[in-house]
Biopython code that builds the backbone (N, CA, C, O; Angstrom):
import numpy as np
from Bio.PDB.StructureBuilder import StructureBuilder

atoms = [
    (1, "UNK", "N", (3.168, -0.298, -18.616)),
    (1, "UNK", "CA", (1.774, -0.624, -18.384)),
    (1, "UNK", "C", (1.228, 0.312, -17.310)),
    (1, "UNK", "O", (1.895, 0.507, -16.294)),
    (2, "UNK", "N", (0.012, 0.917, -17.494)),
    (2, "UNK", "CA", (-0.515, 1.873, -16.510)),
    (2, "UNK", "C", (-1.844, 1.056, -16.248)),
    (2, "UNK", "O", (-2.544, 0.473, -17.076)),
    (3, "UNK", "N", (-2.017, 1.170, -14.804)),
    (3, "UNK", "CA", (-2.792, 0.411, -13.302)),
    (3, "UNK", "C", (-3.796, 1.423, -13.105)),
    (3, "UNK", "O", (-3.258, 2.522, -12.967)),
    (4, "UNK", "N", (-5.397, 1.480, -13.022)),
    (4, "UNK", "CA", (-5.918, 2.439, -12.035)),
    (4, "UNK", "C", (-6.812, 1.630, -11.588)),
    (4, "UNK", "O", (-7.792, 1.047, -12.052)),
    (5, "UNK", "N", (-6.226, 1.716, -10.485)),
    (5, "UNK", "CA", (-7.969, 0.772, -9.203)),
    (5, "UNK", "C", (-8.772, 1.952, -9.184)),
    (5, "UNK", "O", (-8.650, 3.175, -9.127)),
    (6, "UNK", "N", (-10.081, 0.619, -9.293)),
    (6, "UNK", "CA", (-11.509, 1.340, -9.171)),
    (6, "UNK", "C", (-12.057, 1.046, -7.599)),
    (6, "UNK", "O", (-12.123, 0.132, -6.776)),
    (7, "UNK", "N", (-12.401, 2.463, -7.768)),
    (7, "UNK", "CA", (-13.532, 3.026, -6.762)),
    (7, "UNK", "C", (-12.349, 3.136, -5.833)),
    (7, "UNK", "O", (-11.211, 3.549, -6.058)),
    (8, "UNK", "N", (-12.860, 2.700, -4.818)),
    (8, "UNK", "CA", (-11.878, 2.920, -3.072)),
    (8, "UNK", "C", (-10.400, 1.992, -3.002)),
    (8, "UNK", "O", (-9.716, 1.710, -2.018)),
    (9, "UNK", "N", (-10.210, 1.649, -4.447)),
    (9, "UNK", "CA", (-8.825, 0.894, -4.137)),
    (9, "UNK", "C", (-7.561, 1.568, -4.533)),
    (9, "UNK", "O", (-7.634, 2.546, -5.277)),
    (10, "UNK", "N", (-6.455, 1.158, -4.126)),
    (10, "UNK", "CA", (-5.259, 2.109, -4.204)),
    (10, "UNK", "C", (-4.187, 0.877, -4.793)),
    (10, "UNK", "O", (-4.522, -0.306, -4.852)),
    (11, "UNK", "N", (-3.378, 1.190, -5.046)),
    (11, "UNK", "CA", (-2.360, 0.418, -5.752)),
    (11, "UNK", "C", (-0.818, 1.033, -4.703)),
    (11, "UNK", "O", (-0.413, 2.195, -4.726)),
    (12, "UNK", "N", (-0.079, -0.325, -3.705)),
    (12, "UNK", "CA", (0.461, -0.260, -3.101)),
    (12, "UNK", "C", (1.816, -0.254, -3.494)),
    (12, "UNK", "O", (1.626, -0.679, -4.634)),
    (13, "UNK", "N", (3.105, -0.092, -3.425)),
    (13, "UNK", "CA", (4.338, -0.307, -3.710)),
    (13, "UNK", "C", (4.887, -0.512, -1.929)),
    (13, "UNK", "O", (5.048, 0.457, -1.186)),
    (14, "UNK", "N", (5.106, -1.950, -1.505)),
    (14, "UNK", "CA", (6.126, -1.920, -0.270)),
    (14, "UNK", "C", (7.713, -1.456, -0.374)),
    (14, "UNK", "O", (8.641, -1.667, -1.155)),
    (15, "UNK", "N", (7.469, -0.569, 1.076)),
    (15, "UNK", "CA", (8.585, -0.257, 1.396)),
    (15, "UNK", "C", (9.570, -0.911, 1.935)),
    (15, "UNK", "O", (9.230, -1.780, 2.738)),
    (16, "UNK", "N", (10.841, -0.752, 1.723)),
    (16, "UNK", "CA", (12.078, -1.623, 1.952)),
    (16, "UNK", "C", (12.543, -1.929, 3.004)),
    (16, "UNK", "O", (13.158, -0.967, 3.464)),
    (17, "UNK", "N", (12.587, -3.125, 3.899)),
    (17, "UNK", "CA", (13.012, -2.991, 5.291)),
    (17, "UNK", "C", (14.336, -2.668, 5.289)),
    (17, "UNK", "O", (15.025, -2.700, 4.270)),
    (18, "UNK", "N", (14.823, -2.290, 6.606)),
    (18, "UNK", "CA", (16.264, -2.645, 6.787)),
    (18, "UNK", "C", (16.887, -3.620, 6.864)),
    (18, "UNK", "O", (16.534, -4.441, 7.710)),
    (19, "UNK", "N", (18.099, -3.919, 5.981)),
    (19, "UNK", "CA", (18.937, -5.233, 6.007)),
    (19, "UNK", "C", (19.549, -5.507, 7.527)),
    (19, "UNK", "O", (19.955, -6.615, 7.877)),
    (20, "UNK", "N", (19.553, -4.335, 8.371)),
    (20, "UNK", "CA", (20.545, -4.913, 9.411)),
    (20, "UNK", "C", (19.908, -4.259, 10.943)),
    (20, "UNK", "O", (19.161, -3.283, 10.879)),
    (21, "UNK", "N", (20.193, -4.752, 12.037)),
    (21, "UNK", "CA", (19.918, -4.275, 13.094)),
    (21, "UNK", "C", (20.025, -3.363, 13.617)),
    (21, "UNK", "O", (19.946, -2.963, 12.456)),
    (22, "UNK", "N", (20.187, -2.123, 14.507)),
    (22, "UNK", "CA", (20.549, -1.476, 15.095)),
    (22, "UNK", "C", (22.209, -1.972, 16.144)),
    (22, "UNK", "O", (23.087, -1.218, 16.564)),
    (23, "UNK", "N", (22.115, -3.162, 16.246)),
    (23, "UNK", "CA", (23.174, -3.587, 16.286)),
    (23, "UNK", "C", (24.056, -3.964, 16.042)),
    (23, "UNK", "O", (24.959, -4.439, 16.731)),
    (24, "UNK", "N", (23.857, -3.700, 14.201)),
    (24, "UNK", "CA", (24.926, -4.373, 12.809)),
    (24, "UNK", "C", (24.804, -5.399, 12.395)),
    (24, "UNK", "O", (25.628, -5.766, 11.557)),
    (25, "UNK", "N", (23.562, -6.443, 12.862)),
    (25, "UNK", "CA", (23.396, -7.645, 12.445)),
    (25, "UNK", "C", (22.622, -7.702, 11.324)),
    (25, "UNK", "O", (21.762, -6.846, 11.117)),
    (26, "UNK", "N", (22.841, -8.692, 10.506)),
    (26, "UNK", "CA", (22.470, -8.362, 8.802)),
    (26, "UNK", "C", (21.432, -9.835, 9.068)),
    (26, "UNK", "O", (21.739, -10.850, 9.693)),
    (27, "UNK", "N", (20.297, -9.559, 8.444)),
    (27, "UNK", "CA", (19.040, -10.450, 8.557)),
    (27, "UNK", "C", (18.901, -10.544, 7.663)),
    (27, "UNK", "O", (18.869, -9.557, 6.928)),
    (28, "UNK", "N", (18.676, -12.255, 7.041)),
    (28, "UNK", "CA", (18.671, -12.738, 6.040)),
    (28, "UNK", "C", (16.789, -12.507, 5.533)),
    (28, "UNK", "O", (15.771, -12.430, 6.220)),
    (29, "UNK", "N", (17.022, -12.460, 4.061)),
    (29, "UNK", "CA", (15.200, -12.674, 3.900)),
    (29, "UNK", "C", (14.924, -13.850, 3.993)),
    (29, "UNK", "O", (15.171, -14.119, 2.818)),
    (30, "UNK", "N", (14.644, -14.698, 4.373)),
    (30, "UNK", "CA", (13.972, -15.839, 4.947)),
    (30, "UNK", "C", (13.330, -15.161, 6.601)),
    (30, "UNK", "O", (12.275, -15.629, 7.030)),
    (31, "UNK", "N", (14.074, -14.062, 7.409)),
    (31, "UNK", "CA", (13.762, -14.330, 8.697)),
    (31, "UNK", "C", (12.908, -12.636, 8.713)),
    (31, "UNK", "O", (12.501, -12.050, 9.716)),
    (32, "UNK", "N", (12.837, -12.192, 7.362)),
    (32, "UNK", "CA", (12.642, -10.734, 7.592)),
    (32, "UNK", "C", (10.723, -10.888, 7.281)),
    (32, "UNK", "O", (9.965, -11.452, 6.492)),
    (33, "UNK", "N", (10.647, -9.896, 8.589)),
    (33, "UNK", "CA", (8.926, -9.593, 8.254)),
    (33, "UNK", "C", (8.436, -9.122, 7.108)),
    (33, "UNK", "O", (9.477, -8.661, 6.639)),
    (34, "UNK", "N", (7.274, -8.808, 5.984)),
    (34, "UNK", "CA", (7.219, -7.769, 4.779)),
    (34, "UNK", "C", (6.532, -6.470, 5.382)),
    (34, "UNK", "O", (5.528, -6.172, 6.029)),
    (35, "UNK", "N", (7.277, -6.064, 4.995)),
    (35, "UNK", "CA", (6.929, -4.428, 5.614)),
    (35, "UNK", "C", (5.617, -3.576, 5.625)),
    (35, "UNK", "O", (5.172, -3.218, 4.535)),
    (36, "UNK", "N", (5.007, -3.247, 6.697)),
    (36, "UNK", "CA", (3.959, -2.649, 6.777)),
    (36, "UNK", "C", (3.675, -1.369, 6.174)),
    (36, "UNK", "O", (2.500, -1.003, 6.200)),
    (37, "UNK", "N", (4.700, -0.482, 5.535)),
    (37, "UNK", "CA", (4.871, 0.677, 5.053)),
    (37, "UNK", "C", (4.752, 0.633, 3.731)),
    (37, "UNK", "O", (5.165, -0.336, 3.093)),
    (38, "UNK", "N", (4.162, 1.694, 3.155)),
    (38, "UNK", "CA", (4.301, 1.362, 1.171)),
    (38, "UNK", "C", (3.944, 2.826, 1.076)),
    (38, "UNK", "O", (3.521, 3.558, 1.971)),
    (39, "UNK", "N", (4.204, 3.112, -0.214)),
    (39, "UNK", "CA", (3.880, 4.077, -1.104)),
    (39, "UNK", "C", (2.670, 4.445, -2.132)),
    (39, "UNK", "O", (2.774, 3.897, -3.229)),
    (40, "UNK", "N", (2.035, 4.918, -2.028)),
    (40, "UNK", "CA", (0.519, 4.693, -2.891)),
    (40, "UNK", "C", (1.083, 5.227, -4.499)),
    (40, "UNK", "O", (1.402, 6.394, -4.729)),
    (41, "UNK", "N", (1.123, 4.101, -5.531)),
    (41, "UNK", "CA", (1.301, 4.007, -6.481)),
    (41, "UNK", "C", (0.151, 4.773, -7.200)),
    (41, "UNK", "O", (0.402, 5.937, -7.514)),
    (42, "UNK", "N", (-0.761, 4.401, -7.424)),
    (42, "UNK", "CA", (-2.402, 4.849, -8.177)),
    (42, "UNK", "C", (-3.591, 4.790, -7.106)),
    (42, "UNK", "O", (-3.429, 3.843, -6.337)),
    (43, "UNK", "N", (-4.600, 5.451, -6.876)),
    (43, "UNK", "CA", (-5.593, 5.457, -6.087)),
    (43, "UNK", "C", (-6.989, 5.237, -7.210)),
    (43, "UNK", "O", (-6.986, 5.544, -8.402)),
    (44, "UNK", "N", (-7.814, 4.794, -6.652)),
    (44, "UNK", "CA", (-9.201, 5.065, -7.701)),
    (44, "UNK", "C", (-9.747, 6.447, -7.760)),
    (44, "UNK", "O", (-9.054, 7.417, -7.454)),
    (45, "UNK", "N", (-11.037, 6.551, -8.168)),
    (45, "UNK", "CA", (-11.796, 7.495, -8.002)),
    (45, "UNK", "C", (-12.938, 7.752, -6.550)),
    (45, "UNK", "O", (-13.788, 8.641, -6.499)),
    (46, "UNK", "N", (-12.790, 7.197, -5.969)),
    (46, "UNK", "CA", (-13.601, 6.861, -4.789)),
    (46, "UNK", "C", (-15.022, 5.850, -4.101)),
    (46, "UNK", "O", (-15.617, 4.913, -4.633)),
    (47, "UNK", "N", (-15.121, 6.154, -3.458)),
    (47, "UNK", "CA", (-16.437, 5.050, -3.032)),
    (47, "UNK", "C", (-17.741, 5.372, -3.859)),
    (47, "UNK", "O", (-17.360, 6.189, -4.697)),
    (48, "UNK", "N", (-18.437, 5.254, -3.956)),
    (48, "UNK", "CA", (-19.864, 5.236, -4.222)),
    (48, "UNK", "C", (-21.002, 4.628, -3.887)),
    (48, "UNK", "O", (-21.291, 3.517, -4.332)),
    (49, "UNK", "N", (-22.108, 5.609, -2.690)),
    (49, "UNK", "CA", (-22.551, 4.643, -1.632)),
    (49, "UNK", "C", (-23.856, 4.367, -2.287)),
    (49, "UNK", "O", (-24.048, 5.019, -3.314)),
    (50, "UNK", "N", (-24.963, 3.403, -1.862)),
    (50, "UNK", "CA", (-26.121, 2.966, -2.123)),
    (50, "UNK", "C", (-26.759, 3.662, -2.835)),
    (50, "UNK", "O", (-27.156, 3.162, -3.888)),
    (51, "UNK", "N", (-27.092, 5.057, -2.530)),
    (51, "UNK", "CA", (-27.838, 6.472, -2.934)),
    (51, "UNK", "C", (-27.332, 6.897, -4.165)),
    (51, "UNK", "O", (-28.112, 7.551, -4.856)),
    (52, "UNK", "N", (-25.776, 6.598, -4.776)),
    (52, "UNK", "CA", (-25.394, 6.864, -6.065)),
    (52, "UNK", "C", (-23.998, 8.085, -5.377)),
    (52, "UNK", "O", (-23.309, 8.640, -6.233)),
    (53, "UNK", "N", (-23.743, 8.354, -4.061)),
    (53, "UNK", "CA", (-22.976, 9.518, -3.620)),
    (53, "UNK", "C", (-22.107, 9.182, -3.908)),
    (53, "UNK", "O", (-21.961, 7.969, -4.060)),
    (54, "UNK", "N", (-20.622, 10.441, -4.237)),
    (54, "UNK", "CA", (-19.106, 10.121, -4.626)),
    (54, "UNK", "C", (-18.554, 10.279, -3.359)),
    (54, "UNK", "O", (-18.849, 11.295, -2.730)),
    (55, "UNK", "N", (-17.640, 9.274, -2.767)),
    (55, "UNK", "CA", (-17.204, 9.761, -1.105)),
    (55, "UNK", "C", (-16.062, 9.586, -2.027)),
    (55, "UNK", "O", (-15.869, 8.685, -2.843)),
    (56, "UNK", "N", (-15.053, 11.034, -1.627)),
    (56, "UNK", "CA", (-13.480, 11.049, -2.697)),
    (56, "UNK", "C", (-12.915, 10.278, -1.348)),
    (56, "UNK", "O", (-13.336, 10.037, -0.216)),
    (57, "UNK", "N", (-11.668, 10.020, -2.151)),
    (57, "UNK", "CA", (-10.749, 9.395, -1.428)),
    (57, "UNK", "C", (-9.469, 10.085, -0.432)),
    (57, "UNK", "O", (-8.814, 11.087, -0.716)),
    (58, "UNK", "N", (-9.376, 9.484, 0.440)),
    (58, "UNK", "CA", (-8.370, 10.481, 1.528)),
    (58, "UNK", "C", (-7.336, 10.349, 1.390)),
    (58, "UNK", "O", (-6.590, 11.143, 1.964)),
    (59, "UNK", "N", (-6.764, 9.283, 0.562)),
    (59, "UNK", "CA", (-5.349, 9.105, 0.326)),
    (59, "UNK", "C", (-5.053, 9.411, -1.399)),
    (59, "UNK", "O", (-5.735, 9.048, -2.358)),
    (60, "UNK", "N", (-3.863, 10.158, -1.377)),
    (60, "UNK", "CA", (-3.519, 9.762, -3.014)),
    (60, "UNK", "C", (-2.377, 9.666, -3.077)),
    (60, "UNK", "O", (-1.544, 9.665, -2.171)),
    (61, "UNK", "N", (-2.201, 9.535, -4.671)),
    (61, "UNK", "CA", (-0.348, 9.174, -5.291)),
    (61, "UNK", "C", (0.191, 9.808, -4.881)),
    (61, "UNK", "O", (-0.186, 10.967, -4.706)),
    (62, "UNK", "N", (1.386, 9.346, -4.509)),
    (62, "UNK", "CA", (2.327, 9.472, -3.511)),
    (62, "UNK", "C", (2.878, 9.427, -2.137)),
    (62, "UNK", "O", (4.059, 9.432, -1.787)),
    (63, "UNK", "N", (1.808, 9.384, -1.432)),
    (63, "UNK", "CA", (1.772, 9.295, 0.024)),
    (63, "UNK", "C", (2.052, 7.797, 0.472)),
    (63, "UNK", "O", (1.786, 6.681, 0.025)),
    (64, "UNK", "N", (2.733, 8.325, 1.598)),
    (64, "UNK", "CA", (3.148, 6.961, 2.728)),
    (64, "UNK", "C", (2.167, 6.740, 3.559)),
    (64, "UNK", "O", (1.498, 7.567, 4.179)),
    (65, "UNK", "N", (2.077, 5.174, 3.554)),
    (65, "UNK", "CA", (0.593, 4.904, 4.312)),
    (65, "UNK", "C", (1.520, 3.944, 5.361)),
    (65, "UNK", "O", (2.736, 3.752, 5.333)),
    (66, "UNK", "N", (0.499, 3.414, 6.297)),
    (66, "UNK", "CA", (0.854, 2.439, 6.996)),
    (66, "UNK", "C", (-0.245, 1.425, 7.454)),
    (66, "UNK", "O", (-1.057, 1.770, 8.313)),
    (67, "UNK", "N", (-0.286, 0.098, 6.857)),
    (67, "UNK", "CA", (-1.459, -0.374, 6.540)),
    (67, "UNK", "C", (-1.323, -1.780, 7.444)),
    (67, "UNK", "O", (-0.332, -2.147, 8.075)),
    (68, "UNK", "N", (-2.561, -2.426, 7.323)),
    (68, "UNK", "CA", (-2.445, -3.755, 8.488)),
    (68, "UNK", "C", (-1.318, -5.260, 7.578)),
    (68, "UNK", "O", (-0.761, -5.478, 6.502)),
    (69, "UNK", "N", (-1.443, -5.619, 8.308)),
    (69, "UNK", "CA", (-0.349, -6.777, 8.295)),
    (69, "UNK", "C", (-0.657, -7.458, 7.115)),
    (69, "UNK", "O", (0.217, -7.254, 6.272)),
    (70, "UNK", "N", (-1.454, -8.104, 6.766)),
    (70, "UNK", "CA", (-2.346, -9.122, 6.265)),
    (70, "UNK", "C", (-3.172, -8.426, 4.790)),
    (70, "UNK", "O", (-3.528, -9.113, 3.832)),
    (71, "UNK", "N", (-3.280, -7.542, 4.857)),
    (71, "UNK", "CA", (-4.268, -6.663, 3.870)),
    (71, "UNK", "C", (-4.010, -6.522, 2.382)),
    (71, "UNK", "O", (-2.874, -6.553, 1.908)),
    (72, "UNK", "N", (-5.315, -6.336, 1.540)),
    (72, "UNK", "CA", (-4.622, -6.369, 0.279)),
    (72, "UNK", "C", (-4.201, -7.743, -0.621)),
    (72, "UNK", "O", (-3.881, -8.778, -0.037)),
    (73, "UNK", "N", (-4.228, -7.666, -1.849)),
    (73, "UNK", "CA", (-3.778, -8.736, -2.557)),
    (73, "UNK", "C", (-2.539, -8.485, -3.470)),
    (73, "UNK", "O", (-2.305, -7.462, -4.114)),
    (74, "UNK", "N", (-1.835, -9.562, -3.402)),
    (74, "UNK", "CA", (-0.414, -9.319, -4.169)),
    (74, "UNK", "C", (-0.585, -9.116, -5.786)),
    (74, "UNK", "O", (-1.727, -9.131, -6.246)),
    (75, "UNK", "N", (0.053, -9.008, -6.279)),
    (75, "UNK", "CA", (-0.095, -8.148, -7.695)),
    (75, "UNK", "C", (1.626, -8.369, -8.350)),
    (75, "UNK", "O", (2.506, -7.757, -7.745)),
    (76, "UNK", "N", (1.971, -9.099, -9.369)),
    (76, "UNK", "CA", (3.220, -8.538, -9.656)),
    (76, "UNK", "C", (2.962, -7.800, -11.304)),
    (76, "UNK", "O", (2.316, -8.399, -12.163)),
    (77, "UNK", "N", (3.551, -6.497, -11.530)),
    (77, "UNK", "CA", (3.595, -6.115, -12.615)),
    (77, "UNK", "C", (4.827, -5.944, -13.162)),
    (77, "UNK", "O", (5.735, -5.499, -12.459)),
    (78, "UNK", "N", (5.036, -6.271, -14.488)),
    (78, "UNK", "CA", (6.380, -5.836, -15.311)),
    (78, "UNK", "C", (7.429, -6.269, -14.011)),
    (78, "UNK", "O", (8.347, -5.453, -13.932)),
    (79, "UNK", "N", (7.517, -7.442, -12.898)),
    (79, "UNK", "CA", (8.674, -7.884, -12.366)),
    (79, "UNK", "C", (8.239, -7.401, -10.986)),
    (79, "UNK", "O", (8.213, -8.259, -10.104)),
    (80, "UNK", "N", (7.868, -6.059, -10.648)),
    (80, "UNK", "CA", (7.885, -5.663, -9.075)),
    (80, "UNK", "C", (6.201, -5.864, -8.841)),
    (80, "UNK", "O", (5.193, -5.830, -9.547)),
    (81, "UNK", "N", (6.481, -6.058, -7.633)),
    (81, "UNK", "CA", (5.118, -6.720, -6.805)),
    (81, "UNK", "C", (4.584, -5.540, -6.048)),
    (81, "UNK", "O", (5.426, -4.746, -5.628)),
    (82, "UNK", "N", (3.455, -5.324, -5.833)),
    (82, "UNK", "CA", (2.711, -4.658, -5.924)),
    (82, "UNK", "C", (1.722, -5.091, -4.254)),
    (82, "UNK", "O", (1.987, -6.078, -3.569)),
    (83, "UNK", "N", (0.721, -4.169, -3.958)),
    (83, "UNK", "CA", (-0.425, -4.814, -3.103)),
    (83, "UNK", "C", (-1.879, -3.991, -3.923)),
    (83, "UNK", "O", (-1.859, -2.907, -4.507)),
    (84, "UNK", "N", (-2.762, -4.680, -3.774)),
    (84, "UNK", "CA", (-4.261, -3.691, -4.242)),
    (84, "UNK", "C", (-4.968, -4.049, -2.841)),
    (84, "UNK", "O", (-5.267, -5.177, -2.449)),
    (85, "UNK", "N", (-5.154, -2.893, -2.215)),
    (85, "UNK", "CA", (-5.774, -2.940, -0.779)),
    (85, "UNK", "C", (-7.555, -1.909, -1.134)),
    (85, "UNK", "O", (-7.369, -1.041, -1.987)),
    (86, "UNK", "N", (-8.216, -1.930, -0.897)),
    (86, "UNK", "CA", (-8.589, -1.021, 0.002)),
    (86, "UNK", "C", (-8.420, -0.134, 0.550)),
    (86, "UNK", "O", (-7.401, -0.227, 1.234)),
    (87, "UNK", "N", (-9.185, 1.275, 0.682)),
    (87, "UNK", "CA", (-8.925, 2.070, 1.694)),
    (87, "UNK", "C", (-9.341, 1.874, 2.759)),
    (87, "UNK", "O", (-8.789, 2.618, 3.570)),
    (88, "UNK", "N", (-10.146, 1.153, 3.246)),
    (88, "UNK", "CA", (-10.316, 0.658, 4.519)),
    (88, "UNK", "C", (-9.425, -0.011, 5.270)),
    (88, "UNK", "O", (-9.444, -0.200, 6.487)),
    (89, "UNK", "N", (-8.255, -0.527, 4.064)),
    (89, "UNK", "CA", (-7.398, -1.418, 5.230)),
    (89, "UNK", "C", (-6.070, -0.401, 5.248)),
    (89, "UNK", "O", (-5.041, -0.968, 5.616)),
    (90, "UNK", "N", (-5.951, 0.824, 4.952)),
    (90, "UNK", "CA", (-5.489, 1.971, 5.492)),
    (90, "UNK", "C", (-5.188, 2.334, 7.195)),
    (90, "UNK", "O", (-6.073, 2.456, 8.041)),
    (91, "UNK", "N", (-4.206, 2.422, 7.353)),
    (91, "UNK", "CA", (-4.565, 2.126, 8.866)),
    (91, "UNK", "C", (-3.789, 3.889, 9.569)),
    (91, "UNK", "O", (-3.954, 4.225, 10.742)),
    (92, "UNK", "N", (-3.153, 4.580, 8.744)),
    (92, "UNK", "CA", (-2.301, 5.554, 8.785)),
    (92, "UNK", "C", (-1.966, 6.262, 7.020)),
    (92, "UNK", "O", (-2.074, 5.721, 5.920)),
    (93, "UNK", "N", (-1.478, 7.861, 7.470)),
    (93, "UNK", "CA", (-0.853, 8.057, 6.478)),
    (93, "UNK", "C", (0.408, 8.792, 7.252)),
    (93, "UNK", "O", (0.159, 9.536, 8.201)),
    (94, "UNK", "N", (1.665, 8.582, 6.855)),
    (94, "UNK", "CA", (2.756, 9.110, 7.591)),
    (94, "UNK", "C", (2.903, 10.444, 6.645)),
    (94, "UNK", "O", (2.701, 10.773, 5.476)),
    (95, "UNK", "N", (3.507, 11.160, 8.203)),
    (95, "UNK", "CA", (3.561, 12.924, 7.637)),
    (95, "UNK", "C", (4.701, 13.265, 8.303)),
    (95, "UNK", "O", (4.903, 12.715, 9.385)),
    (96, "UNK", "N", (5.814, 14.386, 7.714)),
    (96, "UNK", "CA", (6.793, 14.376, 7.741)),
    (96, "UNK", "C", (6.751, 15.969, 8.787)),
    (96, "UNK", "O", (7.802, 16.487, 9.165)),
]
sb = StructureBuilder()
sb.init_structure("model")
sb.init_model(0)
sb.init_chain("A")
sb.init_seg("    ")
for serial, (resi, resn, name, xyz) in enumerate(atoms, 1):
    if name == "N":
        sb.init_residue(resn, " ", resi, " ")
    sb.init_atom(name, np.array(xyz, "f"), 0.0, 1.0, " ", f" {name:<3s}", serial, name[0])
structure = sb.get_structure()
């Protein structure tokens, strides 16, 4: 099945926390946060303001973002779960 958010939305894939501490301690998922990091699966075509203007989008497929806590709505497709955020709730893009 192929996904494309419209306008300023992006299609999220979260990234995987670590199972264990820096100290070797293995954290169960019940106690683990969901990770603020993801992968931009599909992006839209961009904003489009009052006047009819195309504002393109600053993020695209493939890039690592780092986005707010809370943001976005869950999505599961074909089994894996997904987020559809906004680019506004973009908070970073990580660069290597």
């Amino acid at each position: 099945m192929k996904i494309r958010p419209l306008q300023d939305r992006i299609l999220v894939e979260r990234m995987r926390e670590e199972e264990k501490t820096k100290g070797g301690i293995i954290i169960p998922d019940s106690a683990k946060e969901k990770p603020m990091q993801g992968k931009v699966i599909a992006a839209g075509g961009g904003r489009v303001t009052e006047d009819g203007k195309k504002i393109p989008m600053d993020v695209k497929k493939g890039d690592i973002i780092l986005f707010a806590k809370y943001s976005g709505n869950e999505v599961k497709i074909e089994d894996k779960e997904y987020l559809i955020m906004k680019e506004d709730d973009v908070l970073a893009i990580v660069e290597d």
